[in-house]
Backbone as a ProteinNet text record, in pm:
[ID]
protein_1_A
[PRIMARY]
XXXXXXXXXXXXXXXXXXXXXXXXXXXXXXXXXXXXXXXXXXXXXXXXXXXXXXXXXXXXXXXXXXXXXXXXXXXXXXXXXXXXXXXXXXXXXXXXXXXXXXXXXXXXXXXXXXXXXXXXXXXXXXXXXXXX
[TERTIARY]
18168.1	18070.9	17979.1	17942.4	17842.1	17720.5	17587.6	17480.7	17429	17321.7	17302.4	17136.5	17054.6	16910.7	16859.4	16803.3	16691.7	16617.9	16541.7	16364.7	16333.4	16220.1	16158.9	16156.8	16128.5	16078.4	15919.2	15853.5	15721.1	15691.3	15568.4	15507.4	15452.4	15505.6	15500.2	15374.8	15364.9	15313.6	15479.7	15476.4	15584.8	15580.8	15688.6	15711.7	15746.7	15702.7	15676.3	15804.1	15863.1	15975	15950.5	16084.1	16074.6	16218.9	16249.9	16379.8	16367.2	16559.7	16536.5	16654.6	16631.4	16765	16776.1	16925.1	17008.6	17086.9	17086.9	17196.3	17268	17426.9	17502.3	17511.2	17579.9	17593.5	17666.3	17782.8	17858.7	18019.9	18095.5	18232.9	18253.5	18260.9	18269.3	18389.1	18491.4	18609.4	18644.2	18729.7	18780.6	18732.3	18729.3	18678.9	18606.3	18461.9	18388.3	18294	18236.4	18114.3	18014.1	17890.3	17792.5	17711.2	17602.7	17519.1	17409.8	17411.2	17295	17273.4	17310.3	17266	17107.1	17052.5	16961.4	16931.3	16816.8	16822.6	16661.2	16616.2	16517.9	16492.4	16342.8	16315.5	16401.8	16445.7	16478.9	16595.3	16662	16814.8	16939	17029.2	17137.1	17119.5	17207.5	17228.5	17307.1	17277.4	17362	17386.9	17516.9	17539.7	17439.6	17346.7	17322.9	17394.2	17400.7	17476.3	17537.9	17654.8	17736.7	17791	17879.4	17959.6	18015.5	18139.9	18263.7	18255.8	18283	18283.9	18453.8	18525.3	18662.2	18629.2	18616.8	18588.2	18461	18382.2	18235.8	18221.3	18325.1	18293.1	18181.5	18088.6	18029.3	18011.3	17951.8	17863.6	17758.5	17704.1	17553.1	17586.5	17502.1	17485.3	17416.3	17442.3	17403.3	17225.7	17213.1	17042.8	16974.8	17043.1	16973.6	17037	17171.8	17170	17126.6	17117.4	17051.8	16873.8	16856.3	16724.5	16770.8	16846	16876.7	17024.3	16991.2	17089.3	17146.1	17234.9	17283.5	17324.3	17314.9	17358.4	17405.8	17497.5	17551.8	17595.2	17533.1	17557.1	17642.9	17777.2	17889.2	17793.1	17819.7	17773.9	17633.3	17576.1	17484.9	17457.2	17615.8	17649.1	17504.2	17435.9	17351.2	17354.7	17302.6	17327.6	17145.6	17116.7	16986.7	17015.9	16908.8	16919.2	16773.9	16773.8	16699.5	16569.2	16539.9	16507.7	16367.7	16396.1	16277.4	16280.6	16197	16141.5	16087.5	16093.3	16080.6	16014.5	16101.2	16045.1	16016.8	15926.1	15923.9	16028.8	16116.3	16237.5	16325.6	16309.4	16374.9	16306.2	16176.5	16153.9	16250.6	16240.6	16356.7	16370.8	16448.3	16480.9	16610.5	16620.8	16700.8	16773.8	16924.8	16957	17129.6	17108.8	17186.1	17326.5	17447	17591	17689.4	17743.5	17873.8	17989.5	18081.3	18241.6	18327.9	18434.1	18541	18680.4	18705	18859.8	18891.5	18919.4	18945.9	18835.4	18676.7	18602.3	18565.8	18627.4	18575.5	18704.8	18772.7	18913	18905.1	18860.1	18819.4	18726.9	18623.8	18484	18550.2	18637.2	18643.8	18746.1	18744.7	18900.3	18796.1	18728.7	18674.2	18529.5	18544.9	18412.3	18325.1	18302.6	18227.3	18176.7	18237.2	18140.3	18189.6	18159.9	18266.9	18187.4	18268.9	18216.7	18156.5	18071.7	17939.3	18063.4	18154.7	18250.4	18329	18351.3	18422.6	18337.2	18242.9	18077.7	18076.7	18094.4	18145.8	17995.1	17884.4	17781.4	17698.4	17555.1	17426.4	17330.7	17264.6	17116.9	17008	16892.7	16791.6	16728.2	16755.8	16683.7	16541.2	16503	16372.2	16318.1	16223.6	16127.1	16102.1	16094	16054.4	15979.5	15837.5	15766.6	15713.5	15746.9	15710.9	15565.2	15482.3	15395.2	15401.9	15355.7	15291.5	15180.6
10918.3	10876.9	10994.6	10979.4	11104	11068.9	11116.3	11084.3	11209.2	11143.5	11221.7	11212.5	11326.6	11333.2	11406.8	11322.3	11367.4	11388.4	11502.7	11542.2	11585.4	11616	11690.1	11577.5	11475.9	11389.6	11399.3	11361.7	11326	11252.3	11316.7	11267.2	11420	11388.9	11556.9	11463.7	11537.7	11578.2	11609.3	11541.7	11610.4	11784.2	11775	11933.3	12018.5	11942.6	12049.3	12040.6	12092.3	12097.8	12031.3	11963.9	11981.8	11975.6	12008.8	12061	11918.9	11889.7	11765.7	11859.4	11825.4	11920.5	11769.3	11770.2	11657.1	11776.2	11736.1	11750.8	11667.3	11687.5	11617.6	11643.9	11584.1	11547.3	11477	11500.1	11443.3	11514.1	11360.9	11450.9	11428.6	11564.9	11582.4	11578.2	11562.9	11575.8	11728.6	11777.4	11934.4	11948.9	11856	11847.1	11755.1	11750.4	11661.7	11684.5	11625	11624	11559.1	11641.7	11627	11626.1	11557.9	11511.9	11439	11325.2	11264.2	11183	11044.7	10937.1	10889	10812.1	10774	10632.7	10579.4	10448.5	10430.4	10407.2	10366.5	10226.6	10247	10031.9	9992.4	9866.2	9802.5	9825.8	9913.8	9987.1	9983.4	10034	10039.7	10193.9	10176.3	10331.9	10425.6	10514.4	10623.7	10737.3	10820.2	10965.5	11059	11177	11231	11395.9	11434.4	11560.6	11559.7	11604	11635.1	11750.2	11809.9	11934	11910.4	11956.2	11979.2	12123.2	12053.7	12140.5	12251.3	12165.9	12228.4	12348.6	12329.6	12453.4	12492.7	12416.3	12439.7	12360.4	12269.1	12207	12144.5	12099.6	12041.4	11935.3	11808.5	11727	11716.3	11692.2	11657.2	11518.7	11454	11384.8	11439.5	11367.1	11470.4	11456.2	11402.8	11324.2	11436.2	11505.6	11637.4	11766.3	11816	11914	12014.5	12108.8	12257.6	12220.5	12094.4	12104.2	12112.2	12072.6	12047.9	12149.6	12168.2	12239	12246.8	12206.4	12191.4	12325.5	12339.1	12436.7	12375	12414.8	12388.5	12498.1	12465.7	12541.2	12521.3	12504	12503.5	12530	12630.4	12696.5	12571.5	12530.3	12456.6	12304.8	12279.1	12112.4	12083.1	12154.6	12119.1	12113.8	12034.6	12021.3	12015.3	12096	12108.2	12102.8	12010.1	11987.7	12066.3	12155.3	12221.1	12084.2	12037.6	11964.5	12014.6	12092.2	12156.1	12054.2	12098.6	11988.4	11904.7	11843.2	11684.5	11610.1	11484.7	11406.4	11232.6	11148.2	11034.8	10971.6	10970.4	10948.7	10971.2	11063.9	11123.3	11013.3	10937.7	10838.1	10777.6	10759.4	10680.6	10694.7	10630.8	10661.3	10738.4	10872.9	10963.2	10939.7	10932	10879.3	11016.2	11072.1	11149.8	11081.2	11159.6	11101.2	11197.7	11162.3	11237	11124.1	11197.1	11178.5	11199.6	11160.1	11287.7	11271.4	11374	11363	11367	11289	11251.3	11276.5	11270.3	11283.9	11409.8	11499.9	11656.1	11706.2	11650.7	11681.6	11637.7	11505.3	11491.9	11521	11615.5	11632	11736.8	11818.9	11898.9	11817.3	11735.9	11652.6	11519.3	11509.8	11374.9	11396.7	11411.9	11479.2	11356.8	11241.4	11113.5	11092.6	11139.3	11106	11006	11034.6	10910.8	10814.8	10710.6	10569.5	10615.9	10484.8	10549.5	10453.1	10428.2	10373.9	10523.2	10614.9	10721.5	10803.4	10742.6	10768.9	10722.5	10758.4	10694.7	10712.9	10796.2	10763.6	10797.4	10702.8	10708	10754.7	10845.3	10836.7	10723.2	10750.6	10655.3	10643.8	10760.6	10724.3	10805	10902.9	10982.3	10929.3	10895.4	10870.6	10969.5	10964.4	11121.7	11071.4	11071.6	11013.5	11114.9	11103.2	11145.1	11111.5	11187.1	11116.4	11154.5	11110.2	11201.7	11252.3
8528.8	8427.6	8394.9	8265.7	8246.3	8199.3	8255.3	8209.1	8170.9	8039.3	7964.7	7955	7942.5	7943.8	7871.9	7763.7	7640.8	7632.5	7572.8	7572	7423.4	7406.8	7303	7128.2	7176.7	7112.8	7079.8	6928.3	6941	6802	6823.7	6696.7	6599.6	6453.7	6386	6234.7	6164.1	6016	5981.1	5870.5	5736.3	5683.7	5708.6	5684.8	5804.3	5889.4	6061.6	6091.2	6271.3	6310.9	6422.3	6504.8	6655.8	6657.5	6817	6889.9	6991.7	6947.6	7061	7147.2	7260.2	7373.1	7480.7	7515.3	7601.2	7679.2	7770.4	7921.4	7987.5	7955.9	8013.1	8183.3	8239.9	8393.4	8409.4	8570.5	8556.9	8507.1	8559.5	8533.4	8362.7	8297	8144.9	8134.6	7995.4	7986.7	7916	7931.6	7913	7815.6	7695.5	7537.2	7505.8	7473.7	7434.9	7335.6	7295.9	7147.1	7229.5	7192.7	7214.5	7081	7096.7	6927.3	6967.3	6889	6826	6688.8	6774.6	6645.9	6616.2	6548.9	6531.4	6479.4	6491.3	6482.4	6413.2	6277.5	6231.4	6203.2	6223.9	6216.3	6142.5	6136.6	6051.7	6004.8	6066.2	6018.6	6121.1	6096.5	6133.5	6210.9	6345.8	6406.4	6311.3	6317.4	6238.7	6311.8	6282.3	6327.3	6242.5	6304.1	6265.3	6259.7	6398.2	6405.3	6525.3	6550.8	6658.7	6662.8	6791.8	6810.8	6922.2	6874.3	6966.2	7050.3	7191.3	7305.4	7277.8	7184.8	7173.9	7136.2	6962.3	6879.6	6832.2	6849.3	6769.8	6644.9	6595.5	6487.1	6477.8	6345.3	6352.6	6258.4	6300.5	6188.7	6124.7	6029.8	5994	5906.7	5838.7	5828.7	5661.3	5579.7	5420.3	5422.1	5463.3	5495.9	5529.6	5619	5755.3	5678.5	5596	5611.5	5563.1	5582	5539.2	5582.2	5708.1	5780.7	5883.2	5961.6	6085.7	6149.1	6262	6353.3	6492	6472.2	6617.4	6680.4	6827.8	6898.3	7034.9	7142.5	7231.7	7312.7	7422	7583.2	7648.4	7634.3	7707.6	7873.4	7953.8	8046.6	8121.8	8030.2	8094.4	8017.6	7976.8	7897.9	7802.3	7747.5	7704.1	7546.2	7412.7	7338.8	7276	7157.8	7142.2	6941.7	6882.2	6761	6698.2	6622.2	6597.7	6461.4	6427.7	6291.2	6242.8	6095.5	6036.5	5901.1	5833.9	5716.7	5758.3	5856.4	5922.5	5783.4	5760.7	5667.4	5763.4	5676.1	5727.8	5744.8	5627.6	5657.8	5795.2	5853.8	5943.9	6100.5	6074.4	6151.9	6237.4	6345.8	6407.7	6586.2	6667.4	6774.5	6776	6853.1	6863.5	7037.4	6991.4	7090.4	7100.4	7254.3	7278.7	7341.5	7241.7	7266.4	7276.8	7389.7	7474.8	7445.3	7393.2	7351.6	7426.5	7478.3	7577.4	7460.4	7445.5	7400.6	7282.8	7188.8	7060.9	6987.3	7017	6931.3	6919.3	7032.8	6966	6926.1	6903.3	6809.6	6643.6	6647.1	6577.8	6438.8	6465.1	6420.5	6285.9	6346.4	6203.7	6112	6124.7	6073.7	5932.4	6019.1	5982.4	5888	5785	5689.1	5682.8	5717.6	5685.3	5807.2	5924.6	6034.8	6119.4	6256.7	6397.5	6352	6393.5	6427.4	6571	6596.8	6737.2	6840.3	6799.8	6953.9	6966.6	6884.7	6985.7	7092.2	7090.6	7206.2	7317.5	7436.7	7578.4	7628	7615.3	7734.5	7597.3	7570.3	7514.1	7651.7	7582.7	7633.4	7634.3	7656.8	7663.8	7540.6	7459.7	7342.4	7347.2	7259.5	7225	7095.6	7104.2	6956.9	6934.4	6736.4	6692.1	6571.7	6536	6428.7	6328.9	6220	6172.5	6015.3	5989.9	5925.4	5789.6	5723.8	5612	5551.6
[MASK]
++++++++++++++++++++++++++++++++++++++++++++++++++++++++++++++++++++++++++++++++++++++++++++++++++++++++++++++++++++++++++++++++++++

């Protein structure tokens, strides 16, 4: 099983940045995606960005891109989402997700984004507020 541990959640002003970073643990599979869905009041979870431990592919989500960035630490399983602009929109609980297998095979294949079942371990979930 792999557990996974999220930080760098808060509360911002519109326009500002913050960095959320997760660490996997645990037995990982040879190939996995590491990311980050999200979940705002009143809404449905969504993928925001992921990356494959395979090749480096990545996701965004059209919402986030050209604000947001993913990077990944092979060497220390760690997966860190860079998010500048921050809009209210971007409100929500941020919740860190490890894949094994198919979903980091997947990622460059699939331009619309995993369903959150090719996701084998969630985090606890980071709040990230944003104001205006």
């Amino acid at each position: 099983e792999v557990q996974l541990q999220a930080s760098g959640g808060g509360d911002v002003q519109a326009g500002e940045s913050l960095t959320l970073s997760c660490a996997a643990s645990g037995s990982t599979s040879d190939e996995y995606a590491l990311g980050w869905f999200r979940q705002a009041p009143g809404k449905e979870r969504r993928g925001v960005s992921y990356i494959s431990s395979r090749d480096g592919s990545t996701y965004y989500a059209d919402s986030v891109k050209g604000r947001f960035a993913i990077s990944f630490d092979a060497a220390k399983k760690t997966v860190s989402l860079q998010m500048n602009s921050l809009k209210p929109d971007d409100t929500a609980v941020y919740y860190c997700v490890y894949g094994a297998g198919l979903a980091a095979r997947l990622i460059s294949s699939v331009s619309q984004g995993l369903h959150e079942a090719y996701f084998d371990s969630w985090g606890q979930g980071t709040q990230v507020t944003v104001s205006s």
